[in-house]
RODO-467653 format. One line per 8 residues: number of its first residue (from 1); their letters; for each residue x, y, z of N, C-alpha, C, O. Coordinates in Angstrom, 1 decimal. Example, Ala and Ser with C-alpha at 12.3 -4.5 7.8 and 13.67 -1.06 7.14 Angstrom:
<atoms>
1> AS> 13.2 -5.7 7.8 12.3 -4.5 7.8 13.2 -3.3 7.8 14.2 -3.3 8.5  12.8 -2.2 7.1 13.7 -1.1 7.1 12.9 0.0 7.9 13.4 1.1 8.0 .
</atoms>
This chain:
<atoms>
1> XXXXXXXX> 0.8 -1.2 0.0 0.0 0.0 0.0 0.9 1.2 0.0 1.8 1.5 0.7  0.4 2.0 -0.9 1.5 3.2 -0.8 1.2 4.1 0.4 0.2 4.1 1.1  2.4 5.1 0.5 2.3 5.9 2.3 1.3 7.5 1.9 1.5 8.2 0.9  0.7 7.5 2.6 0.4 8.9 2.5 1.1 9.8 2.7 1.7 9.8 3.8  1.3 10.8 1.5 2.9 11.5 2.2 2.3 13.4 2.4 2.7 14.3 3.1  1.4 13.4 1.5 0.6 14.9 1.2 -0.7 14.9 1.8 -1.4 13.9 1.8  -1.1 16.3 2.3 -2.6 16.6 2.3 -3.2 17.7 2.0 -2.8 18.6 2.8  -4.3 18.2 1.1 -5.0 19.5 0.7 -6.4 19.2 1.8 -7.1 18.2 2.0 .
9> XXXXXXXX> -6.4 20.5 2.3 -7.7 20.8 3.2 -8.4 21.7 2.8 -7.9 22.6 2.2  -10.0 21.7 2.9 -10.6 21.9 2.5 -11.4 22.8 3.7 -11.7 22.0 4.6  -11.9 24.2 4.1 -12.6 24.5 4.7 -13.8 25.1 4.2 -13.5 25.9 3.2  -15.0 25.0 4.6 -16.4 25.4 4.0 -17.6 25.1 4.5 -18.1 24.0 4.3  -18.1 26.1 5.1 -19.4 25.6 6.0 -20.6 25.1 4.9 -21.7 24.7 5.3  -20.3 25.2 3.5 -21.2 24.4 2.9 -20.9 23.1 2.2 -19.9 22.8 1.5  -22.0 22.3 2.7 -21.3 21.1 2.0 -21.2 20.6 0.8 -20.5 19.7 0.6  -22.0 21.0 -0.3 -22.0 21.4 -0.9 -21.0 21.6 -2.2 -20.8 20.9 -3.1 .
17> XXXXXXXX> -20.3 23.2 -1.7 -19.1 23.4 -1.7 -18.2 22.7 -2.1 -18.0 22.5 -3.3  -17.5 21.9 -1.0 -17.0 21.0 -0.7 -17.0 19.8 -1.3 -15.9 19.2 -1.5  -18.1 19.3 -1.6 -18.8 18.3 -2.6 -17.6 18.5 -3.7 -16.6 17.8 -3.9  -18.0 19.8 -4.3 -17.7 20.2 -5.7 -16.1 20.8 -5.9 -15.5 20.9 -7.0  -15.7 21.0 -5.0 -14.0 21.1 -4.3 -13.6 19.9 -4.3 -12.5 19.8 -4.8  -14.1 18.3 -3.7 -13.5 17.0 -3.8 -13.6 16.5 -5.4 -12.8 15.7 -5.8  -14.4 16.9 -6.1 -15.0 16.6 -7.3 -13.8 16.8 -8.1 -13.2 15.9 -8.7  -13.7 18.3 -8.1 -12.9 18.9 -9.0 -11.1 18.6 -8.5 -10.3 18.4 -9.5 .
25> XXXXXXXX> -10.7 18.6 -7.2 -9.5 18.7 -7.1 -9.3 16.8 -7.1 -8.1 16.6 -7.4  -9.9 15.8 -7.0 -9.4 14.6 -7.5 -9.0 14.4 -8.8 -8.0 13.6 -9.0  -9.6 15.1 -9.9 -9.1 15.3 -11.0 -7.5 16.1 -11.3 -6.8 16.3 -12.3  -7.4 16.4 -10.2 -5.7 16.8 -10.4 -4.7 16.7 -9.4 -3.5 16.8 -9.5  -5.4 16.5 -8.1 -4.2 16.2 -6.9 -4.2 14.4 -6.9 -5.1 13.7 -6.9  -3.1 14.1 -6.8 -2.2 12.4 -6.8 -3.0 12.2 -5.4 -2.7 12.7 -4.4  -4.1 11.1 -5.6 -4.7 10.9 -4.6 -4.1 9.6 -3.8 -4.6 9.1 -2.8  -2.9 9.1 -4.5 -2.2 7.7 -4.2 -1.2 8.3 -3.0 -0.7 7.7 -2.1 .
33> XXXXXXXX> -0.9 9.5 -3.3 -0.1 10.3 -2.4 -0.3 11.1 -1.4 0.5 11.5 -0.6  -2.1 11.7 -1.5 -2.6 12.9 -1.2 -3.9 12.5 -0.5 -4.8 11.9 -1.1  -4.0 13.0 0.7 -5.3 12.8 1.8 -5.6 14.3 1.4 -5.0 15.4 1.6  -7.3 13.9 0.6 -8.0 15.1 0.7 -9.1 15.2 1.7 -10.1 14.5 1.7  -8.7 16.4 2.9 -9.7 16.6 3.7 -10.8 18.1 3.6 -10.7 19.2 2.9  -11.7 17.6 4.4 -12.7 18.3 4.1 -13.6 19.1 5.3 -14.4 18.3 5.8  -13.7 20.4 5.9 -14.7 20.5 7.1 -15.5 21.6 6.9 -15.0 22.7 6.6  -16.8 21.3 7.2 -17.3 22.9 7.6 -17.3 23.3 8.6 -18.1 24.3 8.7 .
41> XXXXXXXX> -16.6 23.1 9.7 -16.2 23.8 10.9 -14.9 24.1 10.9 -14.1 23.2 10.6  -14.5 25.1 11.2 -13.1 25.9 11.0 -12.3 25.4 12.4 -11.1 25.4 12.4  -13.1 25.0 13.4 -12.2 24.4 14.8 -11.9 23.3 14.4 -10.9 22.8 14.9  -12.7 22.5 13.6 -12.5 21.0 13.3 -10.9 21.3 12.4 -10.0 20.5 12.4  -11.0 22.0 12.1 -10.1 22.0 10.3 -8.9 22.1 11.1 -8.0 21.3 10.7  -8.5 23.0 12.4 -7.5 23.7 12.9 -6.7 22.5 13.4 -5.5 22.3 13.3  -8.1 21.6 14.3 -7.4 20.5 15.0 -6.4 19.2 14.1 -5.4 18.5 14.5  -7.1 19.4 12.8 -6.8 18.2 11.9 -5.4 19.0 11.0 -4.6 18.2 10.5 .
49> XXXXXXXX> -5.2 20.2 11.0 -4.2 20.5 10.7 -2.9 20.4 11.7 -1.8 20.6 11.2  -3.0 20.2 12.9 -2.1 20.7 13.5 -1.7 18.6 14.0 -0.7 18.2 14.5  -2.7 17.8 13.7 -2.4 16.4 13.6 -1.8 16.2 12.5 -0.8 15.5 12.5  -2.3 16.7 11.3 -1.5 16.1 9.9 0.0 17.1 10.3 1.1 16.8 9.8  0.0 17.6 10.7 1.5 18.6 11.2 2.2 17.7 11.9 3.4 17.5 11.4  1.7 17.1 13.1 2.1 16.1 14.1 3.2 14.9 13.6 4.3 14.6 13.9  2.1 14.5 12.6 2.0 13.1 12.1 3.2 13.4 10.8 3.3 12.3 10.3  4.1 14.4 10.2 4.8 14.7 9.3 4.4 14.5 7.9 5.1 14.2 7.0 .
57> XXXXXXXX> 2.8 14.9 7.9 2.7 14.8 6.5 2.0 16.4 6.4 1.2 17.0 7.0  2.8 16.5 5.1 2.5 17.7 4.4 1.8 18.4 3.6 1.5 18.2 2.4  1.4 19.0 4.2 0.1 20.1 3.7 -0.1 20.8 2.5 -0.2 22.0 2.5  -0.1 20.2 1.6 0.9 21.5 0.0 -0.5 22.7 0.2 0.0 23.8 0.5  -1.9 22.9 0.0 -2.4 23.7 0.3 -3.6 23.4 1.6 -3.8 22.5 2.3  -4.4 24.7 1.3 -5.7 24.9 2.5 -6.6 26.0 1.4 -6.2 27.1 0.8  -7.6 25.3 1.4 -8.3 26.4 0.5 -9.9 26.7 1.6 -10.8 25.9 1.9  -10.0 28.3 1.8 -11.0 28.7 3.1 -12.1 29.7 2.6 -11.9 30.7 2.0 .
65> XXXXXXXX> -13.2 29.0 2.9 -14.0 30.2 2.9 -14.0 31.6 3.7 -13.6 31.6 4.8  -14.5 32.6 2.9 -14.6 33.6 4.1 -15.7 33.6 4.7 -15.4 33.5 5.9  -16.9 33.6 4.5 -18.0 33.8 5.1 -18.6 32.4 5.8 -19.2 31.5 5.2  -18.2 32.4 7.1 -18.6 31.0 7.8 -18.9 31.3 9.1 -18.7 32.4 9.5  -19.6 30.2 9.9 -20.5 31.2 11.4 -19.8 31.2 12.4 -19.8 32.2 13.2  -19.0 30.2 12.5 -18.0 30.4 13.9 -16.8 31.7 13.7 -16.6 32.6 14.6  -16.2 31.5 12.3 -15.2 32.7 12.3 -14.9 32.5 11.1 -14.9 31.4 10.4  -14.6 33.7 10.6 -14.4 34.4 9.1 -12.7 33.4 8.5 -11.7 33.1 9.2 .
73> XXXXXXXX> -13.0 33.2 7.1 -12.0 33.0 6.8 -10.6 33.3 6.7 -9.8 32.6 6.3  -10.5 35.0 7.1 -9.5 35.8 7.8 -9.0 35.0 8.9 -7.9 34.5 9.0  -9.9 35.0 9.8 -9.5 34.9 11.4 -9.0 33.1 11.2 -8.2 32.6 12.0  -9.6 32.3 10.0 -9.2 31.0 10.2 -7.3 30.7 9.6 -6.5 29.7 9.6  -7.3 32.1 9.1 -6.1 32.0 7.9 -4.9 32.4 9.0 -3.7 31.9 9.2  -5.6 33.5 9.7 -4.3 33.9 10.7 -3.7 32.9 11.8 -2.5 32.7 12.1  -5.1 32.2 12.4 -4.8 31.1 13.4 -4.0 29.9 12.6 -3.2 29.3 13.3  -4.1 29.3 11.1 -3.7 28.6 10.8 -1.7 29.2 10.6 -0.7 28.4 10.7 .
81> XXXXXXXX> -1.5 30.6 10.4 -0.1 30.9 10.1 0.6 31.1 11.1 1.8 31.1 11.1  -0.5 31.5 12.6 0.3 31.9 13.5 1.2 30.7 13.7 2.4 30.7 13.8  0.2 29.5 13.9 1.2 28.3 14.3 2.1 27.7 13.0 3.2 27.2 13.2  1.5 27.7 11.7 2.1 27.3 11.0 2.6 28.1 9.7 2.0 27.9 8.6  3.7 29.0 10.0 3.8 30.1 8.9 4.1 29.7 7.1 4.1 30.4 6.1  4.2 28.8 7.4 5.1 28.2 5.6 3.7 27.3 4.7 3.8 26.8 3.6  2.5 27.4 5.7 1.2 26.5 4.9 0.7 27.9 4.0 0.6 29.1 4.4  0.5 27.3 2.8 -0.1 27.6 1.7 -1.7 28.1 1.5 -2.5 27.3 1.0 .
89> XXXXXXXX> -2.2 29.5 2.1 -3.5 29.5 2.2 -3.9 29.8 0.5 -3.1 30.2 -0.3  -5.5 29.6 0.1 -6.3 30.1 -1.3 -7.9 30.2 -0.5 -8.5 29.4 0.1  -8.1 31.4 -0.8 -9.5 32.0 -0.5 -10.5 31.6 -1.9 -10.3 31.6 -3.2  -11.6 31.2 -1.1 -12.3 30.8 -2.1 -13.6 31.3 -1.9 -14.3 30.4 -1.4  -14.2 32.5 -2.2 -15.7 33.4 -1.4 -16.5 34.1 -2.6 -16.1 34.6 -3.7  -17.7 34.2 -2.1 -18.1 35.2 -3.1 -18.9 36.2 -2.1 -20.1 36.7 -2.3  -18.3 36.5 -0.9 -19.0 36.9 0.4 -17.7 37.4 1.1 -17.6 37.1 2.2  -16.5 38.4 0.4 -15.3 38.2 0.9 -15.1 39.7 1.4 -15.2 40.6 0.6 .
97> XXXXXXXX> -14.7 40.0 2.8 -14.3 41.8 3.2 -13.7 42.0 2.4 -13.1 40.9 2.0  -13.2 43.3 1.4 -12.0 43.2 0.4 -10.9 43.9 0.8 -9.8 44.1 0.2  -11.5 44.5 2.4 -10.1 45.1 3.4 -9.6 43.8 4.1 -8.4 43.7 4.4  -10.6 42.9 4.4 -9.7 41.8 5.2 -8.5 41.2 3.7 -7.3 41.2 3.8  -9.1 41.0 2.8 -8.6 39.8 1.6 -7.0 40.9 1.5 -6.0 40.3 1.4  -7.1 42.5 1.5 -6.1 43.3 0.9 -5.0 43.1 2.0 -3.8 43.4 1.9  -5.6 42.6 3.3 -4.5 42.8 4.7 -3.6 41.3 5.0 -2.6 41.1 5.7  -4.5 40.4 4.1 -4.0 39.4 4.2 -2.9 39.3 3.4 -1.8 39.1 3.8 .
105> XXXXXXXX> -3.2 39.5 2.0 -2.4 39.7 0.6 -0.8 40.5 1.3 0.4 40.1 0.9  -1.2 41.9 2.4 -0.1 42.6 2.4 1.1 41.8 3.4 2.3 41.9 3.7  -0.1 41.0 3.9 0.7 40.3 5.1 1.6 38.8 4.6 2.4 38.0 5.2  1.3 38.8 3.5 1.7 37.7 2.4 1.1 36.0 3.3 1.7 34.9 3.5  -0.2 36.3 3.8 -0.7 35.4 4.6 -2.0 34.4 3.7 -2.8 33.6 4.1  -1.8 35.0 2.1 -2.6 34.9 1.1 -2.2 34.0 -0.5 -2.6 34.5 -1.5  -1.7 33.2 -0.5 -1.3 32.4 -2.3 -2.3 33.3 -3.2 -1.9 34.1 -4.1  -3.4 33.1 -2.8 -4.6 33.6 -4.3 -5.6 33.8 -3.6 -5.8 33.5 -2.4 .
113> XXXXXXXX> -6.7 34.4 -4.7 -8.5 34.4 -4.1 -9.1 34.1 -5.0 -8.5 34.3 -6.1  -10.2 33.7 -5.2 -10.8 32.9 -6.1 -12.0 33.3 -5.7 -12.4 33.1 -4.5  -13.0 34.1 -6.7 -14.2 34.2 -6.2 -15.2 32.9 -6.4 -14.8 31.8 -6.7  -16.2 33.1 -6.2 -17.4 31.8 -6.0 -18.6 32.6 -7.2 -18.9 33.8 -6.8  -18.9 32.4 -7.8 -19.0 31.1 -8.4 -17.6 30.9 -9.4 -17.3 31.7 -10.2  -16.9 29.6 -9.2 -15.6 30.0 -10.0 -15.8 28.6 -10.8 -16.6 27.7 -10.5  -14.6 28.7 -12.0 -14.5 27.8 -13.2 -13.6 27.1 -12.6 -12.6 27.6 -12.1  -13.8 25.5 -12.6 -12.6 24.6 -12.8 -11.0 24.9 -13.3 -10.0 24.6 -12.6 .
121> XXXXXXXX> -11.0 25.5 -14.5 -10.0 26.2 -15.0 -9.2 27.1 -14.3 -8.0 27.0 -14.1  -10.2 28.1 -13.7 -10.0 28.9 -12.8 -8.8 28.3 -11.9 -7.6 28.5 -11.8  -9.8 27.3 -11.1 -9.2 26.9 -9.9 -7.7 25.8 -10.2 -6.8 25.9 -9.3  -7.5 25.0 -11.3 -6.3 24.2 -11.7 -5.3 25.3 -12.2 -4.1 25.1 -12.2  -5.7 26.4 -12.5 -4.5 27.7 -12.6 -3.8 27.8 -11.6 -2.6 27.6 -11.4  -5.0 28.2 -10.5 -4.4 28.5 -9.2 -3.7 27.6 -8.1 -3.0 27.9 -7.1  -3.9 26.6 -8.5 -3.6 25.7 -7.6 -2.0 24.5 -8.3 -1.3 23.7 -7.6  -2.1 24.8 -9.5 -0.7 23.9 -10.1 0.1 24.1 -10.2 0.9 23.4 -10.8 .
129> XXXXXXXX> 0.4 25.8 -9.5 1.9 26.3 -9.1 2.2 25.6 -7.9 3.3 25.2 -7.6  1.4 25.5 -7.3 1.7 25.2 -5.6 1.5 23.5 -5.7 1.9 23.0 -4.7  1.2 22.9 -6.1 1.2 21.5 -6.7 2.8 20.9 -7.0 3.6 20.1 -6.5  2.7 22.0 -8.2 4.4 21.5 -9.3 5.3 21.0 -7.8 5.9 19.9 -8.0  5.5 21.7 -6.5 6.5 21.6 -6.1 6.3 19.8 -5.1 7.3 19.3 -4.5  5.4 19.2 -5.2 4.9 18.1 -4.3 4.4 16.9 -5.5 3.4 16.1 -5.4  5.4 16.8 -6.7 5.2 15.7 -7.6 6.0 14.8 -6.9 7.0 15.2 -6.3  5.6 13.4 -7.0 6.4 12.5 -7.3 7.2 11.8 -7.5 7.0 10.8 -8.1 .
</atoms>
């Protein structure tokens, strides 16, 4: 059996979403290599990050909604860099502050933004720079 060596996380209080984020990103992340997770709770996501951290497997991205009920996808991006500064965040909203998205960007606490409703295309652009480096 091969090891799991990568993981892309997935945050989004809809499930929905999410659905359509596993859909689409199996068609291009090495799933022989790559644990795709998935939460709509932002505390769930934090805990499972800081276990796949634990456990030494690596995170190539985290892709977060902004608009969610426990806490904005700002406040989930900061808590994820405070502890872990070198993870790869991509905003994915169509509900997004565009002063939080500009403070993140300045804070370089940001890869990309992606609005909602977005194209597949769209999203394999943004996402196969930060891929390239976790082949194979």
């Amino acid at each position: 059996m091969d090891e799991i060596k990568y993981a892309v996380v997935c945050v989004d209080d809809d499930a929905f979403i999410l659905q359509m984020l596993g859909f689409q990103l199996s068609k291009i992340v090495d799933q022989k290599y790559t644990l795709l997770e998935y939460f709509t709770d932002p505390s769930e996501a934090l805990i499972n990050i800081d276990q796949l951290v634990a456990e030494k497997i690596d995170i190539i991205f985290i892709i977060v909604d902004y608009l969610m009920p426990k806490m904005t996808g700002a406040e989930l991006i900061r808590e994820i860099k405070a502890k872990h500064p070198n993870l790869k965040c991509v905003m994915l909203s169509g509900h997004a502050n565009p002063i939080s998205i500009e403070a993140l960007n300045k804070e370089n606490m940001l890869e990309s933004f992606i609005s909602k409703p977005w194209n597949e295309e769209e999203l394999f652009d943004t996402i196969r720079p930060i891929l390239e480096g976790y082949t194979r």
